[in-house]
N, C-alpha and C positions, 0 to 999 in steps of 0.2 A: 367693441362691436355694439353690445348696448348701449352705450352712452352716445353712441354715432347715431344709434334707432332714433332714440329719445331725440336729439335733434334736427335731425330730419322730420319728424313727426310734429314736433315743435313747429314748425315753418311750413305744413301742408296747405295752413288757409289760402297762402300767398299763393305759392306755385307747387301743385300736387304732381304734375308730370314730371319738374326738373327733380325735386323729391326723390320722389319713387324712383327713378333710374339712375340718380345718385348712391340711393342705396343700392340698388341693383350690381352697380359699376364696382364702388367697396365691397360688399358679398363676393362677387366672383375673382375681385384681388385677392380678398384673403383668403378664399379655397383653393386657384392658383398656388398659393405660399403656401398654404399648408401640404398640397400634392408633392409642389418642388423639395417638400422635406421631409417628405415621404417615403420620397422617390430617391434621394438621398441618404436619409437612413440605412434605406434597402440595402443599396450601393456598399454603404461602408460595413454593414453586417456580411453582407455575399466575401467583400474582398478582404476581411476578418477570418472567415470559415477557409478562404481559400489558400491563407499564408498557413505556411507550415508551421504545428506547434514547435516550441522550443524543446518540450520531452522527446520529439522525433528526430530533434538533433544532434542529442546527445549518442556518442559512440560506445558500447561497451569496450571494456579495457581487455580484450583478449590474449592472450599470449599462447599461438596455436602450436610452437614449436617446443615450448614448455609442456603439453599435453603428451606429445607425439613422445619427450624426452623420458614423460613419465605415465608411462602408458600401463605398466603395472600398479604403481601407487595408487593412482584414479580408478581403474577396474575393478583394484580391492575395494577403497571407498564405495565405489556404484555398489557392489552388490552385498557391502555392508547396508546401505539405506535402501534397496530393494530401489533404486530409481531404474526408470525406463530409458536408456541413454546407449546407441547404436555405437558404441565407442568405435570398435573397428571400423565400420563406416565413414565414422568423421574424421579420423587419419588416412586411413584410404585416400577420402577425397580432399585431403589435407596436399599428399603425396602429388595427385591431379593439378591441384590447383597451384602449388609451388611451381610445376612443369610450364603451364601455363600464362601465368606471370612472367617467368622468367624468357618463353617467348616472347609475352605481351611487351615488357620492357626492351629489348631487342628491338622488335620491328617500332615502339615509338621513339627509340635510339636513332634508325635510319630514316624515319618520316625528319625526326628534328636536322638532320644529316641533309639528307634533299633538300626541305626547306632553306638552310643556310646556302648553300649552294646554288639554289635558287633565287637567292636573294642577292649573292657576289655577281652573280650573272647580269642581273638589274644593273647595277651601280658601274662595271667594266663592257670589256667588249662581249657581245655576246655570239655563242657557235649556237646557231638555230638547231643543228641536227642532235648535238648535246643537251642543251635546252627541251627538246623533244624527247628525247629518253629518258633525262629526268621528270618531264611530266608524265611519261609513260607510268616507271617505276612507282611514283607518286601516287597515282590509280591506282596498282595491284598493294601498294602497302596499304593505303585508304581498308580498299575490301577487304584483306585479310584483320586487320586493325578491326573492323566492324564485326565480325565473327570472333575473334580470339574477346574483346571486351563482352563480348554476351556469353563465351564460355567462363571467362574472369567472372564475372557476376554471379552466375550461377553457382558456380561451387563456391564461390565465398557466401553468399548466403546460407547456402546447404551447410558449409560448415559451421557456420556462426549461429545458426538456430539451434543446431545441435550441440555446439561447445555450451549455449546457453543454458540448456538441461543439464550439464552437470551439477549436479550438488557441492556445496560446502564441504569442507573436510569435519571431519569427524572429533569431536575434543576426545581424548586418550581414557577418560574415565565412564565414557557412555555405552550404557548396557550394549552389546549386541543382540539384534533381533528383533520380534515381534513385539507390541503394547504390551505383549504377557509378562514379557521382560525386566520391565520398568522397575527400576529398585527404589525399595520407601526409605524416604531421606529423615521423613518426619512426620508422626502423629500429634495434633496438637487438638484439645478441649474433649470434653465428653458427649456421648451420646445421649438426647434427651429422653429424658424421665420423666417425664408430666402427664402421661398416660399410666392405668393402670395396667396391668398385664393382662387381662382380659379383654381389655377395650380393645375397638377396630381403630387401625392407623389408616387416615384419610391421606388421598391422594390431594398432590394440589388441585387439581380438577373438578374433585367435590368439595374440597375448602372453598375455591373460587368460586363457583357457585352458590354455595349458602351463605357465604360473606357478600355476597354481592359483586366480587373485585375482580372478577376474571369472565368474559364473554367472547366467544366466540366473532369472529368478520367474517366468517365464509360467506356471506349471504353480500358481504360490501364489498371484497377483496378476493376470497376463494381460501382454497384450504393453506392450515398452517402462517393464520394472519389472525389476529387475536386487538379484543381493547381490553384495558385497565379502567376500572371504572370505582367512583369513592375512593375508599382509603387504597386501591390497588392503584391509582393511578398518581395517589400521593406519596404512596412507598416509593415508586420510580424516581419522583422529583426529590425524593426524601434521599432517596439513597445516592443520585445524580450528585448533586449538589456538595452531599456531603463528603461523598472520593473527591470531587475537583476543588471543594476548597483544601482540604486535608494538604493535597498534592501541593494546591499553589500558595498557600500560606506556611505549616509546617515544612514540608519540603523543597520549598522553592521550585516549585515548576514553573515553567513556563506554560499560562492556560490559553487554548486555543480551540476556536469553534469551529473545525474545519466544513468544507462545502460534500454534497452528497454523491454529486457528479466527478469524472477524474477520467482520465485520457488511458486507455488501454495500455498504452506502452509505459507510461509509468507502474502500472498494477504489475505488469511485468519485469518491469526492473525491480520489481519488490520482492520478487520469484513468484510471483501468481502466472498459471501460465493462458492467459485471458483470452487469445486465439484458438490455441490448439487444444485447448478444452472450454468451451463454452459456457459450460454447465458450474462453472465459477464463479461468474458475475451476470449480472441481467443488462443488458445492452440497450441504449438509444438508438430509435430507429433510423436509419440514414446521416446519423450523427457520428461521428468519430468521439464517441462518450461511453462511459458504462456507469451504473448505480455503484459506490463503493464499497469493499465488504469491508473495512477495517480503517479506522482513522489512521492508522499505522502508515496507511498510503500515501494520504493527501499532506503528514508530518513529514516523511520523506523525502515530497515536492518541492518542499518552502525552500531549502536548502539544494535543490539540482543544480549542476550546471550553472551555480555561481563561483564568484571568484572564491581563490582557497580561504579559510577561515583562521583568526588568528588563532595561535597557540593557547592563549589566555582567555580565551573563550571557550575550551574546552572543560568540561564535558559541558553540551548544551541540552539541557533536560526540557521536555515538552509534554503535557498530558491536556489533551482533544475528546471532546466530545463530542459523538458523532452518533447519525443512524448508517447501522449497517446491515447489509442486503444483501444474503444465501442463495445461489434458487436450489444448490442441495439441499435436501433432507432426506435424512436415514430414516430407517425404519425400525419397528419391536417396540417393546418395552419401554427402553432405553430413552427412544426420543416420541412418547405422547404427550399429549400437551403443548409447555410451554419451551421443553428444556431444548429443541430444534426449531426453530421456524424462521421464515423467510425476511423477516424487517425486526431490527431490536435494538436499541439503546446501548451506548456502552460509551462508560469511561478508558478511558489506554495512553499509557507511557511508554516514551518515544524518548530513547536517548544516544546523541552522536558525540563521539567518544576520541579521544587517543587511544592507538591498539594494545598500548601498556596500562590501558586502565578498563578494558572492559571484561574482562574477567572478574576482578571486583564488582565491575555496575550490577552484574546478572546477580550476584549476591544477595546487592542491594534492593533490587527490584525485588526478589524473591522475601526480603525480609521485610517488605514495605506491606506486599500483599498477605503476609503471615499475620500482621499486625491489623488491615483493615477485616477479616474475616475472622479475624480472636474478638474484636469488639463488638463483631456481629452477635457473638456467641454463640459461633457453628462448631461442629466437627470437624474435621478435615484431617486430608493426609498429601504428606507434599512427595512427587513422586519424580525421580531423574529419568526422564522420558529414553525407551530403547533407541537402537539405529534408524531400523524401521520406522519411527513414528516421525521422525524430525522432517520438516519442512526443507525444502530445497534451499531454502536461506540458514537456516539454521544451525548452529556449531555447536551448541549445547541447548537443552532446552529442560525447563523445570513443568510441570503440571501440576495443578492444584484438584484435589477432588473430594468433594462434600457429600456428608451422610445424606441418603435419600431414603426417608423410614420405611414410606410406599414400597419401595424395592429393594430395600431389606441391603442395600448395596453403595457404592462411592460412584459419581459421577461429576464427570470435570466441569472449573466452576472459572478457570484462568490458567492461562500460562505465560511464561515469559521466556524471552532467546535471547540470544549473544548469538548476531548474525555475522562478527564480526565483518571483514571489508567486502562480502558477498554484493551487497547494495550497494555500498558505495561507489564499488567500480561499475556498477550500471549507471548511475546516477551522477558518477564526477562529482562528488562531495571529497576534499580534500581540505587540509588543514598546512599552513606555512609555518615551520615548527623555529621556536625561536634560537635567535643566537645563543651558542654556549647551551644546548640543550641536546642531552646527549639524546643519539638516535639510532635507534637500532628498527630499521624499515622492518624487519622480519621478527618484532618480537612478538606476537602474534601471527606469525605466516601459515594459518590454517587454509585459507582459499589458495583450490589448487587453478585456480586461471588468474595466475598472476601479470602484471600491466607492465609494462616497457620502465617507467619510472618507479620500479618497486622490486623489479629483479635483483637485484643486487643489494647483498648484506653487510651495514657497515655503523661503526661505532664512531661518531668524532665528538670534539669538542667544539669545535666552530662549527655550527653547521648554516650558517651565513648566507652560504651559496648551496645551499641544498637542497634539490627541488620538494614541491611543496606533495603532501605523502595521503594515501585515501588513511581516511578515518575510519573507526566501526560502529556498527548503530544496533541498538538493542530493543526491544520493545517488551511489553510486558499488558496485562489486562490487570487493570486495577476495580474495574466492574461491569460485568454482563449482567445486564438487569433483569429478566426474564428466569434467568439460571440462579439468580439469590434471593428473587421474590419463589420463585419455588422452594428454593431452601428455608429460608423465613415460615413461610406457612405452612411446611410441612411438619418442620421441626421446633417451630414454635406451638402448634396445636396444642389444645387442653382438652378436659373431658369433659365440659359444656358448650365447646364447638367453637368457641371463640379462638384467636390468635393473639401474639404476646407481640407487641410492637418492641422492635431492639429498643435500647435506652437510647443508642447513641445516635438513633434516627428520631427519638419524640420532639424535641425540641424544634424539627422542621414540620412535622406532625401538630402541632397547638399543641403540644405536650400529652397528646394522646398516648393512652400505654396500652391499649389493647383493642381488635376491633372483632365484633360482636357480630354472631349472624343476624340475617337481614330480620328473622322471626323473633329476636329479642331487642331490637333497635327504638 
């Protein structure tokens, strides 16, 4: 368009009119094209928003007669894990909805019946007054058809939302009861000693502040939003960096930077329950979106509702870094400061498994994280989470929980699950298990809502023709940054106010080994 100016401009001595509305003429073409592509954009984003996502496609694997069959098993489990789950309700209108169907199937038995009938009629001779009846009868099935499919619908929802709140089964070694519960599996390093016994043990809150590394966002963002600032903001990148290479070099993970946004019904299929409690995720307005709370989710996705995975791609290990976004937070003691708030950093492992191998992974996950917070040189104690405590996904689950000197007490710093096939059968993640590999669908059959291709228990050799079977997925926190930069400078503290930078974070630090309040800098 400027090189067009410049020659027109060039050529004004000659003829300034033909000029000027030349460029005129090109101006309003090219605004035309740019509107028409505009206008077009528009278009393909509107009819983008409009197609249905693919998570919305996907069906959970229910098996409601399998509930109904074990209807004391599951009752036990609910009120082993204190879930809120209407059990008699959802058989009730289990009982409704069979009744239902089975008219439903009936009267579209005799619409298909009329129609054929309807159709030989066409092709031969036809009796008009027969003909007539059968249109008749055709109307009254129609309406009734129209009524009976909107009772269909409704209790199949009703039931399915509700079959969807049941929990996981319970692994056989898990405490029963409240958090009180929780049996200590493991103590591992010691309590620091770098303080004399008379000195005051600072909170992180006033560490962060005479260090300079922790400030307050209320005034940008509102409460329970916070920046990292100098060496706090290089501890985050210090410690980011160093779980996610650890992972994907030592360990072979698989490293991935997932997105912050993620589709409701996925969060759900993870067992977050994203509608009917709100106050679990923060939501896009008019969007069918929400902020993520956990990478756990968006690692979940990669893998939905594609075709089954081979066998020899199992286990596929994945560890994401991501922001994630609460809008709970608790209250006390417990969670001032940094140790609760609403946006925060985190590394997390994410592993999809054969179900004869993820009892070992939760192992491993747990001995991964034992290893990254021994080099931190924390305290901690590793604890086998009660009934009570466990997540609707979760079949076992480990917690980790680091000395907090300020409160004289242990607060959780990670955890990791074995959600065995909970997720997967929302998600349709399955694996095609190879020839000559023995198979036993049920060797892990903890999920009591088991799927059409997985009810049945059986051992072969050939399993050639065998349909392809759900996986189990595990996840694990390998670092909450917020929760170990508090642990760091609480427990790193000296008696000149300074903090002790871990060793195995200086090297991302310029080799820095300690940082200094802001009055001796």
């Amino acid at each position: 368009m400027l090189k067009l100016f410049k020659n027109i401009n060039n050529g004004c001595n000659n003829n300034n009119k033909i000029n000027l509305n030349l460029f005129k003429y090109y101006t309003n073409k090219v605004q035309q094209q740019q509107s028409q592509k505009n206008i077009e954009l528009n278009q393909q984003e509107q009819q983008q928003q409009q197609q249905p996502h693919i998570i919305n496609q996907i069906k959970p694997r229910i098996d409601f007669q399998f509930i109904k069959d074990n209807e004391n098993l599951i009752k036990d489990n609910i009120i082993k894990r204190k879930s809120s789950v209407e059990l008699d309700k959802l058989i009730k209108n289990y009982d409704e909805y069979r009744i239902i169907k089975k008219e439903l199937d009936s009267f579209r038995a005799k619409r298909n019946e009329i129609a054929s009938k309807m159709k030989s009629m066409i092709k031969g001779k036809t009796n008009e007054k027969e003909r007539l009846d059968l249109v008749e009868q055709g109307k009254q099935i129609k309406e009734e058809l129209i009524v009976l499919e909107d009772k269909h619908d409704y209790y199949f929802n009703e039931i399915t939302s509700e079959a969807l709140k049941i929990p996981n089964n319970t692994h056989p070694s898990v405490p029963i009861g409240e958090e009180s519960n929780a049996t200590i599996i493991k103590m591992v390093g010691d309590k620091p000693n770098y303080l004399k016994p008379n000195e005051l043990i600072k909170d992180h809150l006033e560490l962060g502040e005479s260090l300079g590394v922790i400030k307050s966002a209320s005034k940008t963002t509102g409460h329970k939003y916070y920046y990292f600032t100098r060496e706090g903001a290089m501890l985050e990148m210090a410690l980011s960096y160093w779980a996610f290479s650890k992972l994907t070099y030592k360990y072979g993970f698989q490293s991935v930077i997932t997105p912050d946004l993620i589709h409701p019904n996925l969060a759900e299929a993870c067992g977050f329950q994203a509608r009917s409690d709100a106050d679990q995720l923060f939501w896009i307005k008019d969007r069918d979106l929400c902020l993520s709370a956990t990478s756990e989710i968006p690692l979940a996705g990669m893998y939905s509702n594609e075709e089954p995975l081979n066998s020899n791609e199992l286990p596929i290990k994945m560890v994401g870094y991501s922001h994630c976004f609460r809008p709970e937070v608790g209250r006390g003691l417990q969670n001032k400061g940094i140790y609760r708030v609403h946006q925060f950093s985190k590394v997390e492992m994410f592993i999809i498994s054969k179900p004869n191998q993820s009892n070992q992974l939760l192992e491993d996950l747990l001995n991964i994280q034992i290893e990254l917070f021994s080099e931190l040189g924390l305290h901690f104690r590793v604890l086998d989470m009660p009934s009570e405590d466990l997540g609707a996904p979760a079949y076992r689950k480990y917690d980790i929980e680091v000395w907090i000197p300020s409160k004289q007490e242990y607060g959780e710093i990670s955890s990791t699950s074995n959600c065995t096939d909970y997720q997967s059968k929302r998600l349709n993640i399955k694996y095609q298990p190879n020839k000559d590999e023995p198979i036993n669908q049920h060797e892990n059959n903890f999920n009591i809502i088991p799927s059409s291709s997985s009810s049945s228990s059986s051992s072969s050799s050939d399993s050639i023709n065998s349909p392809p079977l759900f996986t189990h997925t595990l996840n694990g926190t390998a670092c909450a940054i917020p929760r170990l930069i508090l642990a760091i400078l609480e427990n790193n503290q000296q008696s000149d106010g300074s903090v002790l930078i871990p060793k195995v974070l200086q090297p991302f630090m310029n080799n820095q080994k300690v940082i200094l309040p802001l009055n001796k800098k």
